[in-house]
N, C-alpha and C positions, 0 to 999 in steps of 0.2 A: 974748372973746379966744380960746377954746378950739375956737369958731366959726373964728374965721380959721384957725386951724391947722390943724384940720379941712380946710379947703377949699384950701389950701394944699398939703397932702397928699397930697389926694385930685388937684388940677390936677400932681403929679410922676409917680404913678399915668397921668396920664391923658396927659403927655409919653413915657411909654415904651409906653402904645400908640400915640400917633401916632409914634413913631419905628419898631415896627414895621410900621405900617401903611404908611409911605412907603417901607422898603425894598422890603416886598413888592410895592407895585405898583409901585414902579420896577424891580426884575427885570423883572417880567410886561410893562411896558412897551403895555396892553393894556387895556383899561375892560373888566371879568369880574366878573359880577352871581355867582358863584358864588365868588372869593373875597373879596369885598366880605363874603358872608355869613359867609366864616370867620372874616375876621378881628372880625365881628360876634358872632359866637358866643366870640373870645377874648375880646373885650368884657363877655357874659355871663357868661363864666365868671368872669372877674377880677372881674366884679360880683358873684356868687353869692357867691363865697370870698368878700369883701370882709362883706355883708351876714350870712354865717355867722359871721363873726369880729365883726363888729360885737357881734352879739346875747348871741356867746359872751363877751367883753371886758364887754359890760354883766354878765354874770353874777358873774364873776368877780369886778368892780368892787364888786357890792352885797355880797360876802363880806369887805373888805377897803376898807370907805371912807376908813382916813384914812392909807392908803398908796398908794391907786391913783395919784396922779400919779407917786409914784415910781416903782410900777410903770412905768406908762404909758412914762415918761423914760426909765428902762430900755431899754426895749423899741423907744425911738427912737433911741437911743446904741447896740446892738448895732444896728438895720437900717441906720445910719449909717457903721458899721462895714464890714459887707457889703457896703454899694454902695462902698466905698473900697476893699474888695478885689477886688470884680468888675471897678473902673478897674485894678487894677492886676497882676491875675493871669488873667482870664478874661474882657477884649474881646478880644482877638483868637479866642478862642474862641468866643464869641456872635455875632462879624461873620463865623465860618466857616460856621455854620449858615447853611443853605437854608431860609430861613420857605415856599419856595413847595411843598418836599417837607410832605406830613403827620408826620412824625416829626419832622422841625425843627419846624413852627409850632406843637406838643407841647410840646416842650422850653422854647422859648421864654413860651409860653404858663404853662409848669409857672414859669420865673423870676417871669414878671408877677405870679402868684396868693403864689408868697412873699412878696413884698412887699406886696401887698393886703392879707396875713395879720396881716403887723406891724401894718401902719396902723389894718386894721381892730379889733385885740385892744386897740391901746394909746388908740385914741379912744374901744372900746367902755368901757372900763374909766372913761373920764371924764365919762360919762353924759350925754351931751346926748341933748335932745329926740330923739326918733323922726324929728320932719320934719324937723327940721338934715341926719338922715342922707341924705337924697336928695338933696341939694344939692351932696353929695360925689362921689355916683353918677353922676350926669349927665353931668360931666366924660369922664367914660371913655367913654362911647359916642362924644361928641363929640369927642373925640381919635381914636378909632380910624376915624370919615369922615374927618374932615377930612384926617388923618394919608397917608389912601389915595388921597383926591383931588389933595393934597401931591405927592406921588411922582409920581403921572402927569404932574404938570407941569414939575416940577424937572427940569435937565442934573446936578444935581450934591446927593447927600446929605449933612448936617451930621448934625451929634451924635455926636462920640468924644468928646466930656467931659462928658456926658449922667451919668455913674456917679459923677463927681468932682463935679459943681454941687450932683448930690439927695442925695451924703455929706454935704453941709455944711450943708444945708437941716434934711436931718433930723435933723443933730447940734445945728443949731440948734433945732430944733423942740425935742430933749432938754431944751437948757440951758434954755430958756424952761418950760418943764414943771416941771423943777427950783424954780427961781425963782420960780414961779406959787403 
């Protein structure tokens, strides 16, 4: 079960790169083998963070085995929180930002690893397998192509409720943790 969640997750993780990845090359308007690779490298980095947080959430977990789910819950009830206030105080601030300047794709970049952080702290804490983790991984890279090839072909971007679906998803994710 912890499996799915996991992967679950990690596929909301991998919706807000392909949501930046279709803004920015819808700006660009332009097939650019050079921000293909940025937005590949924010891929690696929200994977790195993800992967550090993993490893450090298992630490954490073997100090505190027979509270880590609630930890974990926790930890998915505030990141559930956050994306509910991001819907509600800070989209129109994140759809101000230019992902095509280097200082916005930054910024934007620095949200996605936040949320990597949670996911990664509060699943590391619930110890699954080592190879469960890469299954989570994957996700991301494959959202930030796809997301990019997306854009270029789209007239028209979706996802302004993108911060209010992954609040309830991950508030879900909490209760079920809870429960568990």
């Amino acid at each position: 079960m912890i499996f799915y969640l996991y992967i679950t997750a990690s596929f909301i993780l991998s919706a807000e790169l392909f949501l930046l990845s279709s803004v920015t090359s819808f700006l660009k308007q332009k097939f650019g083998i050079t921000i293909l690779v940025k937005l590949l490298l924010v891929a690696l980095i929200t994977t790195i963070v993800l992967g550090g947080a993993l490893f450090m959430g298992s630490l954490i977990g073997n100090f505190i085995p027979e509270l880590r789910n609630w930890y974990a819950a926790s930890l998915f009830f505030v990141l559930g929180l956050k994306q509910l206030y991001d819907s509600i105080k800070l989209a129109k601030t994140k759809r101000a930002i230019n992902p095509l300047d280097k200082q916005g794709l930054m910024i934007l970049t620095f949200f996605s690893a936040i949320n990597s952080l949670f996911v990664g702290i509060g699943f590391g804490m619930l110890s699954l397998p080592w190879m469960d983790y890469f299954w989570g991984i994957l996700p991301l890279f494959l959202g930030a192509i796809s997301g990019y090839f997306w854009g270029l072909k789209t007239n028209k971007l979706r996802g302004k409720h993108f911060e209010i679906i992954s609040s309830v998803l991950y508030l879900i994710i909490a209760i079920i943790l809870i429960t568990n």
